[in-house]
C-alpha positions in Angstrom: 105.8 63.6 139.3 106.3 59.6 140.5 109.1 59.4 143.3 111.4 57.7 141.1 111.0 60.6 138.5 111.5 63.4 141.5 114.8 60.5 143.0 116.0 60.8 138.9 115.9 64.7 139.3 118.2 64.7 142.2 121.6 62.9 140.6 122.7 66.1 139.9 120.8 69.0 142.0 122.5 72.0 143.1 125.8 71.2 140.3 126.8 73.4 137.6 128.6 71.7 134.4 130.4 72.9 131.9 130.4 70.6 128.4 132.9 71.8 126.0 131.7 70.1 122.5 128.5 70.7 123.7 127.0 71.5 120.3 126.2 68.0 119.0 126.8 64.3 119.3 127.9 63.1 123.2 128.1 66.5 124.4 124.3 67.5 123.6 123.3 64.7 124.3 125.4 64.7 128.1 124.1 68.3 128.2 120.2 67.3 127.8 121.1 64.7 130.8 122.7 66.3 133.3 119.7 69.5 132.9 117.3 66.6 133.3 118.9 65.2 136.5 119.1 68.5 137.7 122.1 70.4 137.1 122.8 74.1 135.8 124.7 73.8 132.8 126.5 75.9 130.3 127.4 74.4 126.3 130.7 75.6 125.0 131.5 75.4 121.2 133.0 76.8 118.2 128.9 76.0 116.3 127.4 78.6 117.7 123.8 78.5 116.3 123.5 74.8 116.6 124.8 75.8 120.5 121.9 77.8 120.6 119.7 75.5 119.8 120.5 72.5 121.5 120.3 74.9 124.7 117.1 76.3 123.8 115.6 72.7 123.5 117.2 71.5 126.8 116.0 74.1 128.4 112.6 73.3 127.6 112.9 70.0 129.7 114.6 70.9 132.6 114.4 73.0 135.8 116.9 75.0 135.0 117.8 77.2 131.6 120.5 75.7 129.6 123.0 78.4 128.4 125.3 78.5 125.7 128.7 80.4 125.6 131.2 80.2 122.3 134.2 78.7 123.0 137.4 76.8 120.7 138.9 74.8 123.5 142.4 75.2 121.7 142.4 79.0 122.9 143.5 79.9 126.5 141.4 82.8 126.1 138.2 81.1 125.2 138.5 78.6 128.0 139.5 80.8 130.7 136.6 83.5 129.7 134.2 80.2 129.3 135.2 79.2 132.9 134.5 82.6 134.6 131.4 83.1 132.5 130.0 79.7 134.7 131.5 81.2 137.8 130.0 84.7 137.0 126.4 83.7 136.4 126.4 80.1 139.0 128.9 80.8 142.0 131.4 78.3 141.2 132.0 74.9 138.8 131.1 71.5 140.0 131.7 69.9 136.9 134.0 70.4 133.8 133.5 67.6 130.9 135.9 68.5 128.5 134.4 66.4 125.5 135.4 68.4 122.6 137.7 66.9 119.8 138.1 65.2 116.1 139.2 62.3 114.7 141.7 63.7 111.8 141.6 63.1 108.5 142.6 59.8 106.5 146.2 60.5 106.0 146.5 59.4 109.7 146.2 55.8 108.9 149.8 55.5 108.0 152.6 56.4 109.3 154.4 57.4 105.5 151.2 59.5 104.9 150.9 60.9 107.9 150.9 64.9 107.9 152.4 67.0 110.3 150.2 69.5 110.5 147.2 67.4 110.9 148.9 65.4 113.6 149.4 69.6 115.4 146.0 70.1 114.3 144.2 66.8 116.4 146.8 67.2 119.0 146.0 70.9 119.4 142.2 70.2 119.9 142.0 66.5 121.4 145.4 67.1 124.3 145.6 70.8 124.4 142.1 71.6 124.7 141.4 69.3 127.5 144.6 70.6 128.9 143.7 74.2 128.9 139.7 72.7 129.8 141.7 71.2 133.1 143.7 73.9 134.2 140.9 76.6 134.4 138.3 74.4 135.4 141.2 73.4 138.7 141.9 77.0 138.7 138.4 77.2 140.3 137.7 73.8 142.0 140.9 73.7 144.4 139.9 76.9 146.0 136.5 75.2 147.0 138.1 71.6 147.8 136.3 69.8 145.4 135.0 69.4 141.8 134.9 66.8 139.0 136.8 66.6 135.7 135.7 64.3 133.0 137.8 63.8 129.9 136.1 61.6 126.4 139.2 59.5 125.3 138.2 56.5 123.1 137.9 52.9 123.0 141.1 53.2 121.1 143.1 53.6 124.5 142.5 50.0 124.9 142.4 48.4 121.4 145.5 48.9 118.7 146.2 49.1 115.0 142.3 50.2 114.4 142.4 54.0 114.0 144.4 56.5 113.1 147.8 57.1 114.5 147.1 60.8 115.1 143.5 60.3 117.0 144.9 57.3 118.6 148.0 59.1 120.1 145.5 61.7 121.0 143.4 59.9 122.9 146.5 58.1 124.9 147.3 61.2 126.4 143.8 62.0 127.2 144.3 58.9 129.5 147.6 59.7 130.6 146.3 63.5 131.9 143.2 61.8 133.4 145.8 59.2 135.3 148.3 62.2 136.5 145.4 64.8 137.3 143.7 61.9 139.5 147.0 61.9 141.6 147.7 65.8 141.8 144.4 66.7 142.4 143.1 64.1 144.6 144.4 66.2 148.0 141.6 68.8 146.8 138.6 66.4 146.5 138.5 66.6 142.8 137.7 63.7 141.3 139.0 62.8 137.4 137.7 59.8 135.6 137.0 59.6 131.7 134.6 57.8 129.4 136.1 55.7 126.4 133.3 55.1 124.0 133.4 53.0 120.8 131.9 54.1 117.6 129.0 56.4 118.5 126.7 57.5 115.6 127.7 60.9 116.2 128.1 63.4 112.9 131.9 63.1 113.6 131.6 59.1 113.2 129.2 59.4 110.3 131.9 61.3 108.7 134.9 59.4 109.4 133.4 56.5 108.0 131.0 57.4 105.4 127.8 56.0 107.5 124.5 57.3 108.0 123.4 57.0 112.0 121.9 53.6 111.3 124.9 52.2 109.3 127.2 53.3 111.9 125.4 51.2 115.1 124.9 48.3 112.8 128.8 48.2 111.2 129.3 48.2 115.0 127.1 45.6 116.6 128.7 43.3 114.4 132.1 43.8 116.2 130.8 43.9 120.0 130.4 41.2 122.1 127.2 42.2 123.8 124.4 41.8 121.4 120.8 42.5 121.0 121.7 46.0 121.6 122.7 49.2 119.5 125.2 52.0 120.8 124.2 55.4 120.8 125.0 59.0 121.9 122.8 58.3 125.6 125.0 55.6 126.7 127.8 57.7 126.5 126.2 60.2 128.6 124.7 58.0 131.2 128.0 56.6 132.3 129.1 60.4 132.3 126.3 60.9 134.2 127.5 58.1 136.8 130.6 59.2 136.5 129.6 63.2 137.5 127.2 61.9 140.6 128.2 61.5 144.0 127.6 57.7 143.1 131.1 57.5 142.5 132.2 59.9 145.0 135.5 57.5 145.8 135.9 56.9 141.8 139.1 58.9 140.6 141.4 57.9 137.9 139.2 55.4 136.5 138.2 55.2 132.1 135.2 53.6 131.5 135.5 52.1 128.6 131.6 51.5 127.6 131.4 49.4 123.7 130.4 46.5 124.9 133.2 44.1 125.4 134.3 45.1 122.0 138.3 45.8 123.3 138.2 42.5 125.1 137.1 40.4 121.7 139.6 42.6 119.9 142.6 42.0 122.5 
């Protein structure tokens, strides 16, 4: 192995992470990364074979086994059990990268057709669960006087009128958890920062807006302002990669917001 291979290796050496959303787009992709650079880490989601899997095959390329424990992040339960499942099998919990959540559905686009329940419904999963994702992952970190806690928000916490209403209230008060949690937690060495991406070609994205993965980075690159470039699932997870290092060991409070200029043309 070359020495910039076995320096790679080290980002991450002797962390656990947990990756709620784990299962698929950012977060298998964030989970395959962090096991590269070294780290013990555990996928939690509600797709449990697809958990499996993505596990299975990041274990295959890394030095230490990826695991996989079931978990909807809008359940105290779940989270806490996740949490303590980490704790059980590791020794403690360096990392929590609550990542989980959904865009809604179409009626969110106005406010007249906007429905109540799906506004609970993305609320429940996007705020809640990283919430709950928060609390237990604290519950464990202020004990040991340090940790880090990264949330997913969305380019949308810096651009307006885009998305919908019920995602982009959402992913507000991602950003306004990651702000406050920066402040409380701060007197225990625990770090929280967030990554904002823009459109990912993730199967949520594809979805919301009836793209395949090559439609999806090309509707985009016509709106950022870097070019000659197309966004994908790994430049998410290297900035959450960054962001989980001690690189940024003095970095708390801070979203990331990585599309490319695309909130400054859209300002």
């Amino acid at each position: 192995m070359s020495s910039v291979l076995q320096s790679v290796s080290r980002r991450l050496a002797g962390k656990v992470a947990l990756i709620t959303g784990g299962a698929s787009g950012i977060g298998a992709a964030t989970a395959r990364l962090f096991a590269q650079n070294g780290a013990k880490v555990v996928i939690a989601d509600v797709q449990s074979s697809l958990g499996d899997s993505v596990a299975k095959e990041a274990s295959s390329n890394s030095q230490h086994p990826v695991s996989f424990v079931r978990c909807d992040v809008t359940k105290e339960s779940d989270v806490e059990s996740a949490v303590d499942a980490v704790v059980s099998a590791h020794g403690k919990l360096d990392i929590m990268y609550s990542n989980a959540g959904v865009t809604g559905d179409s009626s969110g686009h106005r406010i007249l057709t906007v429905d109540a329940e799906e506004l609970r419904r993305v609320l429940e999963i996007n705020v809640v669960g990283g919430f709950l994702c928060a609390k237990h992952a604290a519950r464990v970190m202020i004990p040991k006087k340090k940790g880090t806690i990264l949330f997913t928000p969305s380019v949308v916490t810096d651009t307006f009128g885009l998305f919908a209403h019920t995602y982009t209230a959402s992913k507000h008060a991602q950003e306004g958890l990651v702000k406050n949690l920066c402040v409380e937690l701060g007197q225990y060495g625990i770090r929280v920062n967030a990554v904002s991406p823009a459109d990912v070609p993730t199967p949520m994205a594809m979805k919301a807006l009836g793209l395949d993965r090559k439609g999806v980075q090309e509707f985009y690159a016509q709106k950022s302002a870097l070019k000659g470039l197309l966004l994908d699932e790994n430049d998410i997870a290297e900035a959450a990669l960054y962001l989980a290092s001690d690189e940024s060991q003095f970095v708390s409070g801070l979203n990331l917001i990585v599309d490319g200029g695309y909130n400054l043309r859209s300002a």
